[in-house]
C-alpha positions, 0 to 999 in steps of 0.5 A, a space after each residue: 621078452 623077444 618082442 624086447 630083445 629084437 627092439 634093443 638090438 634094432 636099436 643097437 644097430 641104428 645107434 651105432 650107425 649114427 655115432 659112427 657115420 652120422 652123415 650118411 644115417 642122415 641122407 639115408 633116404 635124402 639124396 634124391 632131393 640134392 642134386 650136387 654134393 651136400 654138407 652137413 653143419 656141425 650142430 647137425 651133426 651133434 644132435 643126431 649123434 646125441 640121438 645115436 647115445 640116446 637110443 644106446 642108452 635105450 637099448 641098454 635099458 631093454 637089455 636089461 629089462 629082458 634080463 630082469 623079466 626073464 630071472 625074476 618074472 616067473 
């Protein structure tokens, strides 16, 4: 269950990340190949928020599972 729980809030955090600040979730670890300023296209953009809902969407799921495994698993 704590194996669960760490994975859901991991994917809390990297979720809300890239639904808040999609571009700098996508040069985390990128600069180093641009060597002037950078833009991302809007469908870029898109898919890596909808990647953001999705990963909430599974953490969500985890949240609940930890919940249901702890009241009912005994």
């Amino acid at each position: 269950m704590v194996y669960i729980l760490t994975m859901a809030l991991i994917f809390v955090i990297v979720g809300v990340f890239q639904l808040l600040y999609p571009a700098k979730f996508y040069m985390f670890g990128r600069k180093w190949m641009y060597k002037g300023n950078y833009e991302l296209s809007g469908a870029g953009i898109f898919f890596i928020r909808i990647s953001g809902v999705i990963l909430l969407g599974i953490s969500i799921y985890g949240f609940y599972s930890a919940i249901v495994e702890y009241l009912y698993g005994q």
